[in-house]
N, C-alpha and C positions, 0 to 999 in steps of 0.2 A: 478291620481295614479292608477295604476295597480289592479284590483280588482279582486284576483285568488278564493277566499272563489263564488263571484259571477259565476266566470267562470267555475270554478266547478260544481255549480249548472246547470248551462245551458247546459253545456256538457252532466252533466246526463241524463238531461230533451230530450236531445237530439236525444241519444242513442235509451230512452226508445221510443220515437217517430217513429226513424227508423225501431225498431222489430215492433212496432203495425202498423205500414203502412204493411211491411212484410206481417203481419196476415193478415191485411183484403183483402189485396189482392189476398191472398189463399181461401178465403171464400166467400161464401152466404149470403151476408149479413142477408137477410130476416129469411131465413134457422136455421141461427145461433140463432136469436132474437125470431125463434118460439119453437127450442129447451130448450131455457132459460124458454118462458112460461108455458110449457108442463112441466115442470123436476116436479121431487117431490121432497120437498124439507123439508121431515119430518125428513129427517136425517141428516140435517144442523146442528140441534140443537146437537143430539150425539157427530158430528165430529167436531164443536166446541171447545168441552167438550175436548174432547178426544186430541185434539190441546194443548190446559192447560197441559194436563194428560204430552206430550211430554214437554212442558217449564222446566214443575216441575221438570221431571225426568234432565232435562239440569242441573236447578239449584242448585240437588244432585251431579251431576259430576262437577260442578263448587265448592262445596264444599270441595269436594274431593282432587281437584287442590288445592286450597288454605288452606288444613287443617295443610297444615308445616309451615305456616306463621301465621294463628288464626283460631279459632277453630269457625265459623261464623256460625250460626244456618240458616237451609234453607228458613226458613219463611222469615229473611231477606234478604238473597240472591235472593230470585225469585220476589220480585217487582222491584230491579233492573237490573233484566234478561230483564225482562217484557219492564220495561223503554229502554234499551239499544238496543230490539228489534223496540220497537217503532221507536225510532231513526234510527235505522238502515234503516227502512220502509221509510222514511222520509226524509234522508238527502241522497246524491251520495258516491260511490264508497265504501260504508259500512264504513261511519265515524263512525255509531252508535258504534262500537266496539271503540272505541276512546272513547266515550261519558260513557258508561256504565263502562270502566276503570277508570274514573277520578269519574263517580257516587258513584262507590264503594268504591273509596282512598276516598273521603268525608263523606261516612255513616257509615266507617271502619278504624282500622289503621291499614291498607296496604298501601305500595306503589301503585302510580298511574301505574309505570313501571311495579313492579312485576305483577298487574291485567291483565296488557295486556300481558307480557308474559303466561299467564295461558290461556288467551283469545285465542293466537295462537294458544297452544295446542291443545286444543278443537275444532279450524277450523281444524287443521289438520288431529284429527279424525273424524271429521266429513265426511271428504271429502274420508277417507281410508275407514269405514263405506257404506258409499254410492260406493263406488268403487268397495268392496266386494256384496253388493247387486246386481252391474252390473256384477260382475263376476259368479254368481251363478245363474241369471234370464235370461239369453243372451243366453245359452249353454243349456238349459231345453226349452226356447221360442223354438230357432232351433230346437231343435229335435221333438218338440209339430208340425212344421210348420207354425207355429204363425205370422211369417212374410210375408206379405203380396207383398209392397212395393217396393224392394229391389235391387237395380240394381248396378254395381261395380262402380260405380262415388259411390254414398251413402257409399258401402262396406268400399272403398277407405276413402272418407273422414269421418265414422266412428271408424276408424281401427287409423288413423291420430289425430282423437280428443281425442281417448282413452289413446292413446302412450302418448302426453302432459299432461293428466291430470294426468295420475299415474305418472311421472315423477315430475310432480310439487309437488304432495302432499306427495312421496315418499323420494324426492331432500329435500322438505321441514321437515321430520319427522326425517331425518338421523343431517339437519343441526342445527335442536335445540338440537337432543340427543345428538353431540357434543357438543352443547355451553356450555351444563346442566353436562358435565362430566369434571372431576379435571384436566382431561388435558388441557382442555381450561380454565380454571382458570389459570393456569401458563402462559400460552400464552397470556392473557388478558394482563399481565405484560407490554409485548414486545408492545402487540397494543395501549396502553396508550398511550406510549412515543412517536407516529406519530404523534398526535396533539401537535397543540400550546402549551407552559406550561401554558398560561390564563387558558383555558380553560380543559387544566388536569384532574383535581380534580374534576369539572364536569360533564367530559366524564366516570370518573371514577364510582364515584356515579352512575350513571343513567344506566349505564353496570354490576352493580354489582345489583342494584334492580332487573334490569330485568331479569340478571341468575338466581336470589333466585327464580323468579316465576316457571323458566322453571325443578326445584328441582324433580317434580316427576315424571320427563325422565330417572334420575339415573338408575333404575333399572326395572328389564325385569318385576318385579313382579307389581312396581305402573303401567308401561306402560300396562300391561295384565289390569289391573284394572279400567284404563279409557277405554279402550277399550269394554271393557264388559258393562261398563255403557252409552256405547256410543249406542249401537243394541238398548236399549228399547227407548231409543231418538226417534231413526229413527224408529222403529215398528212401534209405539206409530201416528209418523206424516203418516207411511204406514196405517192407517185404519183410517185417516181422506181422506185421496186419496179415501179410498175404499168405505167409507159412502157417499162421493159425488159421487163415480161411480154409486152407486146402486140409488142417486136422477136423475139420468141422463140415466140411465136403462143401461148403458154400458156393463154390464156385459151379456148383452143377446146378443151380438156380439161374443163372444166368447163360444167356442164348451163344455167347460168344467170351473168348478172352480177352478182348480187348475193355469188352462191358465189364468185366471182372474188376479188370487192373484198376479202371477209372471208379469202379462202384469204392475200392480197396481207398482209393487214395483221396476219394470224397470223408472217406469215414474215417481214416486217418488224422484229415483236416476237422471236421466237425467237433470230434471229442477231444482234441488237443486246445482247439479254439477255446471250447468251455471251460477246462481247468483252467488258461489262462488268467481268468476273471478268479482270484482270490477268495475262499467262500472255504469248501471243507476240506477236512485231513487227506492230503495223499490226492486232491480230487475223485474218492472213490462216492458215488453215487452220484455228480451230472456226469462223470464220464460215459459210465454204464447208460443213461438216459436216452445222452444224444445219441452213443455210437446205435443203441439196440433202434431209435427212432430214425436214423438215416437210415439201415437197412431194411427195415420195415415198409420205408417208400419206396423204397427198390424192387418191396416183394417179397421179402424173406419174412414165412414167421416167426411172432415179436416172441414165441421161445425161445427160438433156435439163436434169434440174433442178441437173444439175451444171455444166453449161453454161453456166446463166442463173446459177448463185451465183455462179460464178469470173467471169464477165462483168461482173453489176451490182458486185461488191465492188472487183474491179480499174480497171475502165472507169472506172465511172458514179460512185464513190464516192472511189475512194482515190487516184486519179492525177488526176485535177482540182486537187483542193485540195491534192496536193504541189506541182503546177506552179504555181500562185497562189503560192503559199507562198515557195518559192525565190525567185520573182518579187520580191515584199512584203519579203523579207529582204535582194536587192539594193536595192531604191526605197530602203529603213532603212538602209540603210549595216553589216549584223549579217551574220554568217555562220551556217553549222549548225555549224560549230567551238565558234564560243562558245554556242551553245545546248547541245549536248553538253557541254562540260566542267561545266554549269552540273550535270548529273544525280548526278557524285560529290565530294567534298569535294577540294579541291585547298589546293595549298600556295602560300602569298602569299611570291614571291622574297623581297621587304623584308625580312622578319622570319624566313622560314621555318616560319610558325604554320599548324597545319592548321584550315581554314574548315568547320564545320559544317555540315549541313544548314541548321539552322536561320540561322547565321550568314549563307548566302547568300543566300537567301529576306529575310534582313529588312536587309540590305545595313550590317548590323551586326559590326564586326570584333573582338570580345571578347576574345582569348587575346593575351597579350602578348610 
């Protein structure tokens, strides 16, 4: 039997392989493995810290999302941010957002649907967020002369990757503020009736949860309001970038501080932007890519800045909150067993019925 949960995996595993072949190919090896030695690394511990400082402030905005559905105190919203992140580290194509929906419908009464609609919201600022970082540090870099690098292939396929990306996360903010407004509630009517009538009242349900989530696109004032809560997210993760620049002395490449801050928060944006796009485990290898290739344009050599990407991604970001995580999933009494089995459709002994996507997510057992 066809095994797509497995092939998934392998794809991711795959990807991630491709981009670190990529890397080392660009690099010293030796070069890179003595910059790792030399770094200092008294400000791990800070930008750690300061990593948390960013989950927490998520798990406010995530609050905030779901405060029209239950009014969920943040302390237990941020162990399964934490968890959801884990997973996400862990499993391909960013199931972990899957995983931390169905976490929440289980430690809360929300819908599995509605969490995830709330989850999209918040990729989508996230990604507008970072987008306006690139729009602000790009056009002060240039004028700074910041860019080193630079030649019209680059220009060209920078200019190419920017157009898709705001396009996506812009295509995507316009097409949830519809679903979320009463005119698509009427029209929902009309899209029922395409499906089978079996399954109807199913399609119905599992469309009407997920609009509830998407409730605080209504108006320009909630959208202002995630959005605001969105900047100290990303700050917050901009000076864990900055506290490993300074363990890796990066910043003495650069003529000025202020070139620093803005080179810090271009790079922040660029590799966040790529894992967005769903592809390998953890996004470990385009992360490493873009980050080590934005600062390369900068000027920094592609060891050194290979150094600090595989450092800040691994270190500072992605093995913190797996350790929490595992931790948070003993305390809960949950294993990553059953968070994985939750990613593809399994079969209920009872009855021997296969569980849908949706059927899991809305903890809804339909087939008989």
């Amino acid at each position: 039997m066809f095994n797509f949960k497995r092939l998934r995996f392998w794809l991711g595993i795959a990807i991630s392989l491709l981009f670190l072949v990529i890397l080392i190919w660009s690099i010293d090896l030796r070069y890179t493995i003595s910059e790792l030695k030399s770094a200092n690394y008294i400000y791990v511990i800070p930008a750690i810290a300061l990593y948390f400082v960013s989950v927490y402030f998520r798990s406010i905005r995530w609050k905030i999302l779901l405060s029209h559905m239950k009014d969920i105190p943040v302390k237990r919203i941020f162990p399964v941010v934490v968890i959801g992140y884990m997973a996400n580290n862990l499993l391909p194509v960013r199931l972990g957002e899957l995983v931390r929906a169905y976490y929440l419908a289980r430690r809360e009464s929300v819908t599995g649907a509605s969490s995830l609609a709330s989850i999209a919201v918040e990729r989508v600022y996230d990604g507008l967020t970072l987008l306006s970082f690139c729009i602000v540090a790009t056009p002060l870099l240039i004028s700074f002369g910041a860019f080193k690098s630079v030649n019209s292939t680059s220009n060209t396929s920078a200019i190419i990757f920017a157009f898709i990306t705001i396009s996506m996360f812009v295509g995507a903010l316009l097409t949830l503020t519809f679903m979320s407004s009463y005119k698509f509630m009427r029209f929902r009517i009309t899209l029922i009736k395409l499906f089978p009538s079996r399954i109807e009242s199913r399609i119905n349900s599992l469309l009407e949860q997920f609009l509830d989530g998407l409730a605080s696109l209504r108006t320009l004032k909630s959208q202002t309001i995630i959005l605001i809560f969105s900047i100290p997210v990303w700050l917050s993760e901009c000076g864990v970038y900055l506290l490993v620049g300074y363990s890796f002395e990066i910043h003495t490449y650069f003529p000025s501080p202020i070139i620093f801050v803005l080179a810090i928060i271009l790079v922040t944006a660029t590799s966040n932007l790529i894992t967005a796009i769903p592809s390998s485990v953890g996004g470990i290898g385009p992360f490493e890519v873009v980050a080590q290739q934005t600062l390369v344009v900068l000027g920094l050599n592609a060891s050194l800045a290979a150094a600090y990407a595989g450092f800040i991604h691994i270190i500072a970001l992605w093995l913190p909150v797996n350790i929490l995580g595992i931790i948070l999933l003993w305390k809960h009494n949950t294993s990553m067993k059953t968070l994985v089995n939750l990613t593809t459709p399994h079969t209920d002994s009872a009855d021997t019925c296969q569980l849908s996507y949706a059927e899991q997510i809305t903890g809804e057992k339909q087939c008989k």
